[in-house]
VMD Tcl script that draws the C-alpha trace (Angstrom):
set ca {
  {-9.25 -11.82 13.39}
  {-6.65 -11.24 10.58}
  {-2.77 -12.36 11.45}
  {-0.64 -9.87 11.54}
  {2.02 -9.64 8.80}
  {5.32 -9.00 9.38}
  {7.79 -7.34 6.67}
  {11.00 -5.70 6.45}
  {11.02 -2.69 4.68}
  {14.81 -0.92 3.52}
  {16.20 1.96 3.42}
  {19.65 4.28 2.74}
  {20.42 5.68 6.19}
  {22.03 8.88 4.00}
  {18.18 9.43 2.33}
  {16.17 8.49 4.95}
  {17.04 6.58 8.42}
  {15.14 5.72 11.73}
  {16.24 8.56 13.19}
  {14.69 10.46 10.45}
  {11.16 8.59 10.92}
  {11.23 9.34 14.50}
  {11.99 12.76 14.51}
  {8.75 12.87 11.40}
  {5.07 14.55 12.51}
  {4.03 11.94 14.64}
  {6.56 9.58 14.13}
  {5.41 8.87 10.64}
  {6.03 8.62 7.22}
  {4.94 7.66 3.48}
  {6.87 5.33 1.88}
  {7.10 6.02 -1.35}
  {9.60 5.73 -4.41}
  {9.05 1.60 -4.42}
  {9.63 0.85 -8.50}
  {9.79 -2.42 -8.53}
  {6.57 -4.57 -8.73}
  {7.23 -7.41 -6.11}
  {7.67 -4.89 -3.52}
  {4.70 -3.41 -5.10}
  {2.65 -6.21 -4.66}
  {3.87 -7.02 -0.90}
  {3.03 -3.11 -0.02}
  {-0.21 -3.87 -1.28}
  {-1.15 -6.74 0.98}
  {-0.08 -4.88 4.14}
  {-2.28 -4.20 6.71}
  {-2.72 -1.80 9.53}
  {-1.01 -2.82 12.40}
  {1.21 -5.30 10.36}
  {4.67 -4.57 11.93}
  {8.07 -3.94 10.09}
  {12.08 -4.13 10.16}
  {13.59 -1.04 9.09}
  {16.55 -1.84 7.46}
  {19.39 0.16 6.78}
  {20.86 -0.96 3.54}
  {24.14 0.64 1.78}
  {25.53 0.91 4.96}
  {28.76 -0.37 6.51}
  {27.51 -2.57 7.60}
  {23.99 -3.21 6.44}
  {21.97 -3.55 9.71}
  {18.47 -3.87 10.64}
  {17.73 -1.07 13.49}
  {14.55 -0.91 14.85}
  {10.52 -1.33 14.30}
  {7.91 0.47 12.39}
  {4.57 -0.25 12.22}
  {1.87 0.23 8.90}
  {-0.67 2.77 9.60}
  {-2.55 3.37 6.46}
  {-2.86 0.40 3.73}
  {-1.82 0.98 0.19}
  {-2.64 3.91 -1.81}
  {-1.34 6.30 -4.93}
  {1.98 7.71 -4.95}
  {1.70 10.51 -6.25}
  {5.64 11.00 -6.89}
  {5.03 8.75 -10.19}
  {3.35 11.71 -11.49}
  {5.57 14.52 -10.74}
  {7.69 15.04 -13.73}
  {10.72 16.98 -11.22}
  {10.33 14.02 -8.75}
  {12.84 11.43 -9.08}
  {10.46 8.80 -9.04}
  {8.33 10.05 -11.78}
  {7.27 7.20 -14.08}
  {6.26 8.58 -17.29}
  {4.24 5.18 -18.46}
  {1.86 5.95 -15.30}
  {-1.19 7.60 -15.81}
  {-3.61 8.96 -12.78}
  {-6.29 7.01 -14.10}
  {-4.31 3.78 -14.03}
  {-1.67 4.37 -11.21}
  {1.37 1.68 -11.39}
  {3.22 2.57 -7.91}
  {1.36 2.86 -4.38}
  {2.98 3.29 -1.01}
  {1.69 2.85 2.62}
  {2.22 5.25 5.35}
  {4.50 3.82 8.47}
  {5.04 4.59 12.44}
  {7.92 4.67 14.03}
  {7.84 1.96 17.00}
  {11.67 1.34 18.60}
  {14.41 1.44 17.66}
  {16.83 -1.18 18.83}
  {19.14 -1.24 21.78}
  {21.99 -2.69 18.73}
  {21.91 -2.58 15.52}
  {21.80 -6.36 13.89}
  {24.53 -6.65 10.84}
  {23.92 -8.63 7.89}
  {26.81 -10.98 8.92}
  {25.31 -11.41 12.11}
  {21.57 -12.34 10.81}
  {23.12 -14.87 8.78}
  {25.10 -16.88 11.70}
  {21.37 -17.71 12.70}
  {20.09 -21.39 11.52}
  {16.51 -19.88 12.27}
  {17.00 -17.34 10.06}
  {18.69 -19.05 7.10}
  {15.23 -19.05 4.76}
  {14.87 -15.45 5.25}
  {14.44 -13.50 2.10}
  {16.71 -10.81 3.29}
  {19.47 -13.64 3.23}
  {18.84 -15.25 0.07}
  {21.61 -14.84 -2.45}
  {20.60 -12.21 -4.66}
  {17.74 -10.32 -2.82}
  {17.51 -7.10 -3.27}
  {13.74 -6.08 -3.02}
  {13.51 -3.38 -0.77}
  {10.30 -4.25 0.64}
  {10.00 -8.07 1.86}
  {8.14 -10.68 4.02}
  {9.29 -12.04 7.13}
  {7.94 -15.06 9.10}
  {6.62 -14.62 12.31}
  {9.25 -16.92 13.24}
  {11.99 -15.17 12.06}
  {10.30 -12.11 13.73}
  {10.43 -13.48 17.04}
  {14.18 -14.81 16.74}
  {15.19 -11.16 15.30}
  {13.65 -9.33 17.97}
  {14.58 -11.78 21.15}
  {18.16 -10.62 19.62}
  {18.32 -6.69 20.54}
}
mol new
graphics top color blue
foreach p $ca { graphics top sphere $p radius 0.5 }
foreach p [lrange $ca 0 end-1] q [lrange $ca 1 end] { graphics top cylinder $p $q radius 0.2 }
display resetview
């Protein structure tokens, strides 16, 4: 049996927040929009079941909030070929898609919110790619160790 992954995936509270994925049809959503081919790639290697931080980033403060779950693997996003879609890449082609998404389910969300500040006053959490200066992908790995300390937290 495969391990399950473990990722944190982020997200402007003012476009689209946990509340907002748990008031979706059935608690789920695509996630689409990722142009940037590292989070790409880590979408792509996602598998059902593999469980995820939402994040709320450009927020004061920037906190993760709850869990989401992926419930269908990597596919086409179709905004990259919708010329009045702000996500529309003109260099993709539907024979040769660049972007995918996955679709996730809402899980929890957490008693407290966990700040940034607060994440990084954790030694267990100090090689977290969240943390690292400079990171900015908005979909990442996490560890299952750093899952476990994040989540014995709230």
């Amino acid at each position: 049996m495969a391990t399950k992954g473990y990722w944190l995936m982020k997200s402007e509270p003012s476009t689209f927040s946990i509340d907002d994925l748990q008031r979706s049809p059935n608690q789920t959503t695509s996630w689409d929009g990722v142009r940037n081919y590292q989070a790409r790639n880590f979408m792509r290697s996602m598998a059902v079941g593999d469980h995820v931080l939402f994040y709320h980033s450009s927020a004061d403060p920037p906190t993760v909030v709850g869990i989401a779950e992926i419930v269908k693997t990597a596919y086409s996003d179709p905004t990259q070929f919708d010329k009045k879609d702000k996500h529309y890449d003109p260099e993709s082609k539907p024979s040769e898609p660049r972007w995918d998404m996955v679709d996730i389910r809402y899980v929890r969300k957490f008693a407290r919110a966990l700040t940034l500040d607060e994440l990084r006053k954790h030694s267990k959490l100090k090689g977290m790619v969240l943390l690292r200066k400079g990171s900015r992908l908005s979909v990442q790995p996490v560890t299952q160790l750093e899952w476990k300390h994040i989540t014995s937290l709230v």
